[in-house]
C-alpha positions, 0 to 999 in steps of 0.5 A: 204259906199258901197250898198249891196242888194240896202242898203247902209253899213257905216260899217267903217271895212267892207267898208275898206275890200271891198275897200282894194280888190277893182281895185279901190286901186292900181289905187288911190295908184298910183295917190298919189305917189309923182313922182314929188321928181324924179325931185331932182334926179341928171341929171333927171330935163333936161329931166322930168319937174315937170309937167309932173312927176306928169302925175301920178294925171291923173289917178284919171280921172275914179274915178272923172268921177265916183263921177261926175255921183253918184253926178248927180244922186242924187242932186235935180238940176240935170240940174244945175249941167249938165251946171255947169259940162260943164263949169268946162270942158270948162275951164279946156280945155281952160287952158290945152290948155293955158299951151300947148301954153306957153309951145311951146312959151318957146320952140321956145322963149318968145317974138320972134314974135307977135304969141308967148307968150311976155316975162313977168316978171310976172308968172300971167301975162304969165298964164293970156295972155296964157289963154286969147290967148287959149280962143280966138282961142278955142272960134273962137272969135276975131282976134288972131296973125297970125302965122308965124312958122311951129310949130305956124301953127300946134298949131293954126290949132289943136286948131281950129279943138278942138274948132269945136269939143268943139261947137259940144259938147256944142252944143249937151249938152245944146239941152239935158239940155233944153230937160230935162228940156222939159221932166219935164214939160211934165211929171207933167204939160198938154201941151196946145199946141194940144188943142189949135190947135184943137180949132183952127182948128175948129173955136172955139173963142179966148174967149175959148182958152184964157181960156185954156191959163189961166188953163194950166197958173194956173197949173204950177204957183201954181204946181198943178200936174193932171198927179201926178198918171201916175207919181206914178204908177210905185211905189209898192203899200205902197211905193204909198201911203206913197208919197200920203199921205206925199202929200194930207194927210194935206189937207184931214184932213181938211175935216170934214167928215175925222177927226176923221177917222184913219191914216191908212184909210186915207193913203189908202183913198189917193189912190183912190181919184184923184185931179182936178182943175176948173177954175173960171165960170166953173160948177163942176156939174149941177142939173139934172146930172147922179151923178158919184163922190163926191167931197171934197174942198181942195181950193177955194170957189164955189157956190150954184147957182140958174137956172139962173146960177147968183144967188148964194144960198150958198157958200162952201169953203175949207174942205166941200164936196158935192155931195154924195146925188147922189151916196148913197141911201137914202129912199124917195130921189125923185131926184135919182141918179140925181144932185140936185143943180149947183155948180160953182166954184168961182175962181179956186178951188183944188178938190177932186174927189172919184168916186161912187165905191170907195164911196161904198167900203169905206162906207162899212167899215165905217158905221158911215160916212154911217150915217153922210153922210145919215142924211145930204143929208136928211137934204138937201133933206128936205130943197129943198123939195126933200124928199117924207117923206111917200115914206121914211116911206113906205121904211123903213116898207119895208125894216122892212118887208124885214127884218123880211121875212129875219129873218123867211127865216134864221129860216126856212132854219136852221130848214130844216138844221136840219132835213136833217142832222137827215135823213143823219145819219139815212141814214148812220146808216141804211147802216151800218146795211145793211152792217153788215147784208151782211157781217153775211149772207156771212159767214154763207154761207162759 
């Protein structure tokens, strides 16, 4: 196929007409024609060997370079195929430069010296000695024959300079493979490296940066990805949230609070919760906080603890969430917008962190989650004795009160509507009276 738009066409006829007028089908043409039946000519073989009638296969050089780069583009391991393309070159050098060799040992004579190829019976044999020389002196391993020709001297020192050169590329290509491979870490994993130097530098103990160590260690053993959004944000907004949701929407069905929420909300949901990642002892939130987000369990388990920071009241684990008394606004709630429990995460737990604007944005749409989430943060509040029932009674009547002044204001607004719009067509009718009572008198006067 080709692409057309960005879109690729398997059309069977349109893809032979583009090709048919490609520059690609002369050059691929000339790459098959067998050149090598000139050899059968009479008095052709003493001057053009077989070999090098077929130079034509060379051509299609471009064309392998071309599907080298297609195939590195798109495989999952691009890496892998850098060195496995580097070897094939490698290889493939190392014969070119086998075949020269033997070529020039059959020119000044098999076994004549130590330094040309020895006259084998046997075709592997010569190919396996050539190549095993070739690698020696390409490779600059080993001692190899000393040359004792013109030639041989001439041969030995090009092949050492193409050696220098091949470590040079070698060199050059495994420094860039291992730096993409340095890059891909980069991009989705944090680098431990800056905050442990920080650490160090002010005198912080080994006990905080093992701990550290040990977040950074958990990161990339069970691929959890922080940074997934920078990674993300280059992506048109559908395209985002499909990746998103493909993602996280397994998990997110595993709340209680979502199940019964449609595909598409939870599709947009993805984009605004972001995940984070607490290590074992570490408090997600204390009590007494300025409550900023919720939070949703994806894994791991956390505790409920006392002020002691030991006792543990209660354990939530995976699919629960807590958090949300803090950020909605429920009547006669003593706590405010303050936390009202320490949560500590037991090991290292997956969460899922929605901040008070995107909490408000999609109780807006979604009364009913208002409510779920309103009656059990009251019921919360009463166990803890946070609940100052009068101060809720005397909120609602407020609110009821609030509600009925609304109601006479609507009504008395829309009673005023009304006699302003009965005074504006007085209004217009008197001008036109007006109007017609000057248009009389101007033509009695003519």
């Amino acid at each position: 196929g080709f692409l057309e738009d960005g879109i690729l066409v398997q059309d069977i006829s349109r893809t032979r007409r583009r090709y048919l007028c490609s520059w690609a089908f002369p050059w691929d043409v000339a790459t098959v024609l067998p050149t090598e039946l000139l050899c059968l000519l009479s008095g052709v073989p003493g001057v053009l060997g077989v070999p090098a009638a077929r130079a034509n296969r060379c051509l299609r050089v471009p064309r392998l370079f071309e599907a080298f780069d297609r195939c590195e583009t798109r495989t999952g391991w691009p890496n892998a195929f850098r060195v496995a393309k580097l070897m094939l070159y490698l290889v493939l050098g190392i014969h070119w430069h086998g075949c020269l060799y033997f070529a020039l040992s059959t020119r000044l004579g098999l076994g004549t010296d130590r330094w040309v190829c020895p006259g084998f019976a046997r075709p592997l044999r010569r190919y396996l000695h050539s190549f095993y020389f070739s690698t020696l002196v390409l490779a600059m391993v080993g001692d190899t024959p000393e040359p004792q020709r013109e030639e041989e001297f001439l041969f030995t020192i090009a092949g050492f300079l193409l050696a220098v050169l091949g470590f040079a590329t070698i060199t050059g290509s495994i420094s860039t493979v291992i730096a993409n491979l340095s890059a891909a870490d980069a991009a989705f994993y944090p680098d431990a490296g800056p905050v442990r130097r920080y650490l160090r530098a002010q005198g912080a103990g080994r006990r905080l940066e093992g701990r550290v160590v040990r977040w950074h260690q958990h990161l990339r053993a069970q691929h959890k990805l922080p940074a997934e959004w920078e990674v993300l944000q280059h992506l048109p907004q559908g395209l985002r949230a499909e990746v998103a949701a493909s993602v996280h929407l397994p998990a997110l069905r595993r709340v209680g609070l979502f199940r019964s929420w449609e595909h598409g909300v939870l599709r947009q949901l993805v984009l605004r919760l972001r995940p984070q990642v607490f290590g074992p002892g570490e408090f997600v939130c204390r009590r007494g906080d300025v409550g900023r987000e919720m939070y949703f369990i994806r894994e791991g388990r956390l505790a409920v603890v006392a002020e002691d920071g030991v006792t543990q009241l209660a354990v939530l684990g995976e699919g629960l969430y807590f958090g949300e008394i803090s950020l909605i606004n429920i009547k006669g709630n003593m706590a405010g917008n303050r936390r009202t429990a320490n949560i500590l995460s037991i090991g290292y737990s997956d969460l899922f962190c929605l901040g008070k604007e995107d909490l408000a944005e999609v109780l807006a749409e979604f009364p009913n989650a208002r409510t779920a989430m309103e009656a059990k943060g009251r019921e919360l509040l009463l166990r803890m004795g946070q609940l100052d029932t009068g101060a809720e009674a005397a909120a609602a009547a407020a609110e009821a009160e609030a509600e009925r002044q609304l109601r006479g204001l609507e009504v008395a607004l829309e009673r005023l509507q009304t006699r302003a719009a009965r005074l504006l067509a007085q209004l217009e009718a008197s001008a036109l009276r007006m109007v017609l009572r000057v248009q009389r008198l101007e033509g009695q006067l003519r």
